[in-house]
C-alpha positions as CSV (number, residue, x, y, z in Angstrom):
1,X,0.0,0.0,0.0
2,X,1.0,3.4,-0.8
3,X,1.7,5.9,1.9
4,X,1.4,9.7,1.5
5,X,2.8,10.8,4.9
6,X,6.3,11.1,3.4
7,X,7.6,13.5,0.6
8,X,10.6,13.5,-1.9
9,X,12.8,15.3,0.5
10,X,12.0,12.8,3.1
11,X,12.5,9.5,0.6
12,X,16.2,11.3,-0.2
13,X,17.1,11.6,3.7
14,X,16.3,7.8,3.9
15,X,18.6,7.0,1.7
16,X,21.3,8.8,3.5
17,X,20.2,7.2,6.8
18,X,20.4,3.5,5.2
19,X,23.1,3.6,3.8
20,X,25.1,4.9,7.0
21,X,23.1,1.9,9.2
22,X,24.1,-0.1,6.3
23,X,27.4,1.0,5.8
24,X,28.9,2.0,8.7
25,X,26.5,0.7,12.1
26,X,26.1,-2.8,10.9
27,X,29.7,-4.1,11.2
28,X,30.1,-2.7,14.5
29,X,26.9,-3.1,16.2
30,X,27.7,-6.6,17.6
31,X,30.2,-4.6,19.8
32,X,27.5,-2.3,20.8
33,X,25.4,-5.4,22.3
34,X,28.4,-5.9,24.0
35,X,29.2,-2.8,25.5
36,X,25.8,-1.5,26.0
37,X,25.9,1.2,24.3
38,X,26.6,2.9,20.9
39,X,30.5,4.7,20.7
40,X,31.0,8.1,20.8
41,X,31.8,8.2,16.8
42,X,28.1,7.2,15.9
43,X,27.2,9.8,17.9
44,X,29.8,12.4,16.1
45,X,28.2,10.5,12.7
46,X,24.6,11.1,13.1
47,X,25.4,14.6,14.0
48,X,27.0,15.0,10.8
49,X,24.5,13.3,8.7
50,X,21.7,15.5,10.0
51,X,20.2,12.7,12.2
52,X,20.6,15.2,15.6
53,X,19.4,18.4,14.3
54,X,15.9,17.3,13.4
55,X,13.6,20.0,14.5
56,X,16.4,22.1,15.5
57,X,16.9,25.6,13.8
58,X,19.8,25.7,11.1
59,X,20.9,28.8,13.3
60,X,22.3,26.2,16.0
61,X,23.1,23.9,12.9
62,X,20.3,21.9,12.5
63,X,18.6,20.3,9.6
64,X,16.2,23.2,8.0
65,X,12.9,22.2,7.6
66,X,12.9,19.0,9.4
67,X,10.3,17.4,11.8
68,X,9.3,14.5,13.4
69,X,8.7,13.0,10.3
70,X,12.6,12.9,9.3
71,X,13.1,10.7,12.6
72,X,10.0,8.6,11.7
73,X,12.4,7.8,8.5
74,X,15.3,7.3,10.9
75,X,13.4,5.2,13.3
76,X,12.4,2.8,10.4
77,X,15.2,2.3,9.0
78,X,16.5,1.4,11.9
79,X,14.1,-1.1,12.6
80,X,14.7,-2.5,9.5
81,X,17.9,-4.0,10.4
82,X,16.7,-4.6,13.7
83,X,18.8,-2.3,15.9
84,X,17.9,-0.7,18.6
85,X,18.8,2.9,18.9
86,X,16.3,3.9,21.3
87,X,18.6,6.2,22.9
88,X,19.0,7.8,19.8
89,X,15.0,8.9,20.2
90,X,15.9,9.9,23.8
91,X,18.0,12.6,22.5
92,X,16.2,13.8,19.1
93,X,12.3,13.3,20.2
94,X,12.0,12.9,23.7
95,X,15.0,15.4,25.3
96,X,15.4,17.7,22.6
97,X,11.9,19.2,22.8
98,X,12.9,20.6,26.1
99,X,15.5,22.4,25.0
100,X,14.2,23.7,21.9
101,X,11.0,25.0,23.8
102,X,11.9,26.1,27.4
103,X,15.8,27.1,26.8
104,X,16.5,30.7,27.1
105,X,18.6,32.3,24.2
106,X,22.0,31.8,26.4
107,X,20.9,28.6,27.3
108,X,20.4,27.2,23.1
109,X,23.3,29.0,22.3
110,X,25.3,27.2,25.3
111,X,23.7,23.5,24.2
112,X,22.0,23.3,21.0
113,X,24.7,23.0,18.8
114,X,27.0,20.5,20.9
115,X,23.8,18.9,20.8
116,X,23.5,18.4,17.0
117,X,27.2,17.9,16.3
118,X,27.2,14.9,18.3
119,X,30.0,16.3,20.9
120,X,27.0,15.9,23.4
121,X,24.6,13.7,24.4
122,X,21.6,13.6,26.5
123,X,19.6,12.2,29.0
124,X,16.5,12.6,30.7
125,X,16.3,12.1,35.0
126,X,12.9,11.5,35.8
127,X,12.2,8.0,37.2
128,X,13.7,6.6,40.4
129,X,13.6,4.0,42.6
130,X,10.2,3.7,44.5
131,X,8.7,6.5,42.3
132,X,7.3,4.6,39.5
133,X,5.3,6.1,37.0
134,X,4.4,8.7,40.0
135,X,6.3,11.8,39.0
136,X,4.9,14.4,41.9
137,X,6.8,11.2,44.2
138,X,10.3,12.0,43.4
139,X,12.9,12.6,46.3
140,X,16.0,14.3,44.5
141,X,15.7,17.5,45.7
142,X,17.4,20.6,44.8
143,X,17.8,23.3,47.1
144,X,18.4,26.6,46.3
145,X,21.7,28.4,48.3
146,X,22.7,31.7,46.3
147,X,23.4,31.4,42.9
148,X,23.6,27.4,42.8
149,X,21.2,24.5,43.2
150,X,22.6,22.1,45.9
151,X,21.0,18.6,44.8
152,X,21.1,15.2,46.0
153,X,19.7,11.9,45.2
154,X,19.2,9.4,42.5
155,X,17.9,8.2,39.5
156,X,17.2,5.1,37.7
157,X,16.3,3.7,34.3
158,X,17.9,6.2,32.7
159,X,18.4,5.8,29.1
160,X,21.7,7.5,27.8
161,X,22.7,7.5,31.5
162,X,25.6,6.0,30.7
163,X,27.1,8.2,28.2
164,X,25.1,11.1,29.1
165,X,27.4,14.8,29.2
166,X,23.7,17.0,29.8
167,X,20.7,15.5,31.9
168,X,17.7,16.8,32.0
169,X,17.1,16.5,35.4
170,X,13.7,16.9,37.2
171,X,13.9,18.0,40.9
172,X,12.1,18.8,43.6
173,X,12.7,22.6,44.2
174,X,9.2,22.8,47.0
175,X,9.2,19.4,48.7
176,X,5.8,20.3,49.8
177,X,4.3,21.8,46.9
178,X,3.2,18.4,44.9
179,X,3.7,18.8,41.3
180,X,3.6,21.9,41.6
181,X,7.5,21.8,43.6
182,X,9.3,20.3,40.8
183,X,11.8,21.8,38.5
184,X,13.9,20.6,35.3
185,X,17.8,21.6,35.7
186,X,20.4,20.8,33.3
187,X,22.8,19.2,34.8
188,X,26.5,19.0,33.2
189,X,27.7,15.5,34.2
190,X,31.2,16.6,34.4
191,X,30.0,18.8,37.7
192,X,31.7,17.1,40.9
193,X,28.9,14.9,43.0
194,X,27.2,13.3,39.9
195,X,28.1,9.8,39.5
196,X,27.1,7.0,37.7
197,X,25.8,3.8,39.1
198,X,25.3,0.8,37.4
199,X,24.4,-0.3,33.7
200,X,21.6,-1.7,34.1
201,X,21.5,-5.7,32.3
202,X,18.0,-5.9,30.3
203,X,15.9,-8.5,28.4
204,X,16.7,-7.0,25.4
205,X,17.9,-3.8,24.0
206,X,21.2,-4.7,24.9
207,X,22.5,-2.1,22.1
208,X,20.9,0.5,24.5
209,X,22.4,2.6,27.1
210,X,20.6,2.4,30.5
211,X,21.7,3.2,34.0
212,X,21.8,4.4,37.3
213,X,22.4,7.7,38.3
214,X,23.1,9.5,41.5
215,X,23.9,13.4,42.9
216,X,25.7,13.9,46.3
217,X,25.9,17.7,47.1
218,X,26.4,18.4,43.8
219,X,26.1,22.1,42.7
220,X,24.7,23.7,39.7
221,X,24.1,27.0,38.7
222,X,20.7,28.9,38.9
223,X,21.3,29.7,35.2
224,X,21.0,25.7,34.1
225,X,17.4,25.8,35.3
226,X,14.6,25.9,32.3
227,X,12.0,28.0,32.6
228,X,10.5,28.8,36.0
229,X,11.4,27.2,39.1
230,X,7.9,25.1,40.0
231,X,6.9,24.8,36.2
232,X,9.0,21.6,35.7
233,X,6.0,19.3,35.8
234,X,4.1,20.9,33.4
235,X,6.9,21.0,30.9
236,X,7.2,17.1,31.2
237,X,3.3,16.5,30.6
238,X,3.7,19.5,27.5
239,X,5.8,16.7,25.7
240,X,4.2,12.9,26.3
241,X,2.1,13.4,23.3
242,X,5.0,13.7,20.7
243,X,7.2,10.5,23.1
244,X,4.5,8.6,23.1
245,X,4.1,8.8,19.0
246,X,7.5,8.7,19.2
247,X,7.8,5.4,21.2
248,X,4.8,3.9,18.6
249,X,6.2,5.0,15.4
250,X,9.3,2.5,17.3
251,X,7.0,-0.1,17.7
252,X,5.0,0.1,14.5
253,X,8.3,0.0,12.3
254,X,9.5,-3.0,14.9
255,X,6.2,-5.1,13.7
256,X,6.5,-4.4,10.3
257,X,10.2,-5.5,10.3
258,X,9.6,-8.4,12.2
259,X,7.0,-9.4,9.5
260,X,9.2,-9.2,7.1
261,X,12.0,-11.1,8.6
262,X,9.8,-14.3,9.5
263,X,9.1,-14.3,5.7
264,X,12.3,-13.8,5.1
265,X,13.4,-16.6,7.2
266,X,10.5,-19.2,5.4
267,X,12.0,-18.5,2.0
268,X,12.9,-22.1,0.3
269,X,10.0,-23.4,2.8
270,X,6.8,-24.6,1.8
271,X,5.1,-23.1,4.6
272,X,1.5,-24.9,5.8
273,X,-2.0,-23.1,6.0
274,X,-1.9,-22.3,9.2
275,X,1.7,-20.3,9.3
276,X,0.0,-18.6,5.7
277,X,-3.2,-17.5,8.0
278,X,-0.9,-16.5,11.3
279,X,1.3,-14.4,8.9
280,X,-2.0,-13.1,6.8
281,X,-3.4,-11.8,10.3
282,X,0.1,-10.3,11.1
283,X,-0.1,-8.3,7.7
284,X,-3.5,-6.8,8.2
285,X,-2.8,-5.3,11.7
286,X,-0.1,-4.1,10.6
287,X,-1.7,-2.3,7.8
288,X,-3.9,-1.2,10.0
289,X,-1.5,0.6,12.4
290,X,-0.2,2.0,9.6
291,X,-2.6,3.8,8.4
292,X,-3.1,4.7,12.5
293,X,-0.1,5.8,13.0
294,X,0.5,7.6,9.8
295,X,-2.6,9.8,10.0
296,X,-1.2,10.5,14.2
297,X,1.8,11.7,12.2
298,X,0.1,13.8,10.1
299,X,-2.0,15.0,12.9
300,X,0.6,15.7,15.5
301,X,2.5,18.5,12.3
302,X,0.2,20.7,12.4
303,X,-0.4,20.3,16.4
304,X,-3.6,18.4,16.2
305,X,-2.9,15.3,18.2
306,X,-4.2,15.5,21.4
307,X,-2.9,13.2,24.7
308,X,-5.9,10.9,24.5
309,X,-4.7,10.4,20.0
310,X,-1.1,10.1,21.2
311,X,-2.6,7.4,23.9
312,X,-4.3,5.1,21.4
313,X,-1.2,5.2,19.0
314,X,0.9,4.1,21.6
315,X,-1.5,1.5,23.0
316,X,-2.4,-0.3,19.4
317,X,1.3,0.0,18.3
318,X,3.0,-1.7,21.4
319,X,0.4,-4.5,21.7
320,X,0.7,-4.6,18.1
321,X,4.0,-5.2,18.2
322,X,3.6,-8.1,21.1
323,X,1.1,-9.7,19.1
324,X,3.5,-10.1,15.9
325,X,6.8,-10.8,17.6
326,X,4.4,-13.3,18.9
327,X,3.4,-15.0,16.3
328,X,6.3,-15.3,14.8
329,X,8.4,-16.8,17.0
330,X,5.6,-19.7,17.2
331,X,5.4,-20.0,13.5
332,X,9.5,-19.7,13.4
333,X,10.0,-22.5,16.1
334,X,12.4,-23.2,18.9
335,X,15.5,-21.9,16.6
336,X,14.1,-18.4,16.5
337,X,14.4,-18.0,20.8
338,X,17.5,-17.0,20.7
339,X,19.8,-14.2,21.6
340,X,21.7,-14.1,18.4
341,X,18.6,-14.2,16.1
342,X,17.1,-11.3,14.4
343,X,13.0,-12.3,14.9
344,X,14.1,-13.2,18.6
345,X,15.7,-10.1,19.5
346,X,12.6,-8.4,17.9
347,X,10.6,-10.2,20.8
348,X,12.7,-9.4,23.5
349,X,13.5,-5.3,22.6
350,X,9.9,-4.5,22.3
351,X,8.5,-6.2,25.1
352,X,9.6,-3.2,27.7
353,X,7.4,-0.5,25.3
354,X,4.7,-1.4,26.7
355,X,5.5,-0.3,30.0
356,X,7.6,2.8,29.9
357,X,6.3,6.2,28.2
358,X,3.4,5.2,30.5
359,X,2.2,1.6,30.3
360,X,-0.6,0.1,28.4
361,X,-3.3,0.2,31.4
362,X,-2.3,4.1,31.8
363,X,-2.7,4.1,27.9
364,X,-6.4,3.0,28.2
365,X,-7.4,5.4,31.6
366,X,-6.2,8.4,29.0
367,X,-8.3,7.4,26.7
368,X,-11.3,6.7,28.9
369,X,-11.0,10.1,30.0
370,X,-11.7,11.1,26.7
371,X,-15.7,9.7,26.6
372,X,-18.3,12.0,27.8
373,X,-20.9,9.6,29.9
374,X,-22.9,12.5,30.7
375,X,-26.5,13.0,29.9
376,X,-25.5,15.8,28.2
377,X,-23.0,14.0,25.7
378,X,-25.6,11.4,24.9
């Protein structure tokens, strides 16, 4: 089927981004599922390929006229090959926005372009242990003394924690305010009293950077704070609608790959009725999040995708993707439930996005928000 979502200038940016995953990630991204993370060059390569200035005005040296749409292009081609680069989304869809809509002048002119060169990279702080998905619970707290922020305490889960040089840190700057006490400070990881804890070992996504971070007395200056002091949570809910299409255009171009490995893998096989009918239903969901996820794309460029839209595109996408990694590793067999293997790893990395960016049963009490069981909405 056809899709409209994406233009000649986008179709010429995909083939830049293939043949660098092609060319230059695939040999080495064995050693990344060692290491746990990507090296610092593929970092200084995206930058100069474009990849980290979507969104970003060229007057910081970003790509002119990009959007979302150029890392849906990224995203898929990445899943294509079957890496995961999810920290790679961290930085261009999910911490970027911050920047590019709460930084002061100083503050882009300080970051944004060590940003898209690659010479930085970037993490968001926001979950820690015994918080959960309950941001007004956080206990790193940063106390204002002059000039500086004084903070301490930790966080975990942290994708990009590990190679992180800017955090996007959310603090508690009122203890006893609620939601409205918390703050988002950049936080320079070179400052004395941050440290990094562990990597953390995962299921899958063993290409991807995630760890433990903590903050002992460490000092920050006023200026690193974005916007207001108290406004912090309201910036973090200003941006779930564009992570969590973010997250589902992920898991939507996962499906579809995995799809077309496990046919891929049957070629030279005369496959029975039943594989032809599991893979026939495969196809037509995934059509059908297509066409989902295409039109939330569409929607969300020129600011029409509300929370409860980004909700259900999550929510289809990610249990979507269970649903076909599922299948095929039945239809595949016991061969196929392996680390090494392409269709395996595909059921392992997309198991977990179903549970952060907010979790499929938060997914469905957004959206029940959205009916009106009032007589009047009858």
């Amino acid at each position: 089927m056809r899709r409209t979502v994406f233009d000649e200038s986008h179709e010429e940016f995909r083939r830049v981004v293939r043949a660098f995953l092609t060319d230059e990630v695939a040999p080495d991204y064995p050693n990344w599922e060692t290491t746990g993370m990507p090296p610092r060059w593929f970092w200084r390569r995206a930058g100069e390929i474009g990849i980290l200035g979507i969104g970003v005005p060229s007057e910081y040296g970003g790509m002119a006229g990009s959007t979302l749409k150029d890392s849906a292009v990224v995203t898929e081609e990445a899943q294509r090959l079957g890496f995961a680069l999810g920290g790679l989304r961290v930085h261009t869809d999910i911490a970027m926005p911050y920047f590019l809509e709460y930084a002061n002048d100083e503050q882009k002119a300080r970051w944004l372009p060590k940003l898209v060169s690659g010479e930085y990279v970037v993490a968001l702080g926001i979950s820690e242990p015994g918080a959960g998905s309950d941001v007004k619970a956080m206990t790193t707290r940063a106390e204002r003394v002059g000039d500086e922020y004084v903070i301490n305490g930790s966080k975990t889960f942290i994708s990009n924690g590990g190679a992180a040089d800017l955090v996007v840190l959310a603090c508690k700057t009122d203890p006893v305010a609620g939601r409205k006490g918390i703050s988002l400070i950049v936080v320079e990881t070179a400052t004395e009293g941050f440290h990094r804890g562990r990597r953390l070992e995962k299921l899958g996504l063993h290409a991807q950077d995630l760890s433990e971070l903590a903050f002992n007395d460490m000092r920050v200056p006023v200026s690193n704070r974005l916007g207001a002091e108290g406004d912090g949570f309201t910036m973090l809910t200003s941006n779930l609608a564009q992570e969590r299409l973010s997250i589902a255009l992920n898991s939507q171009a996962s499906a579809a790959s995995t799809l077309a490995h496990t046919v891929r893998a049957l070629a030279g096989t005369t496959p029975g009725q039943h594989v032809k009918f599991e893979l026939a239903a495969c196809r037509t969901e995934i059509e059908a999040g297509q066409a989902l996820l295409d039109r939330s794309l569409d929607a969300h460029m020129i600011g029409d995708l509300t929370v409860d839209d980004a909700a259900v595109a999550k929510l289809y996408a990610t249990e979507l993707h269970g649903r076909v990694a599922d299948r095929c590793t039945r239809v595949l067999g016991l061969s196929h439930y392996t680390g090494d293997d392409v269709v395996g790893n595909f059921y392992l990395d997309g198991r977990v996005s179903r549970i952060y960016g907010g979790s499929s049963e938060i997914m469905k009490v957004i959206i029940s928000q959205s009916f009106d069981f009032s007589a009047a909405g009858k």
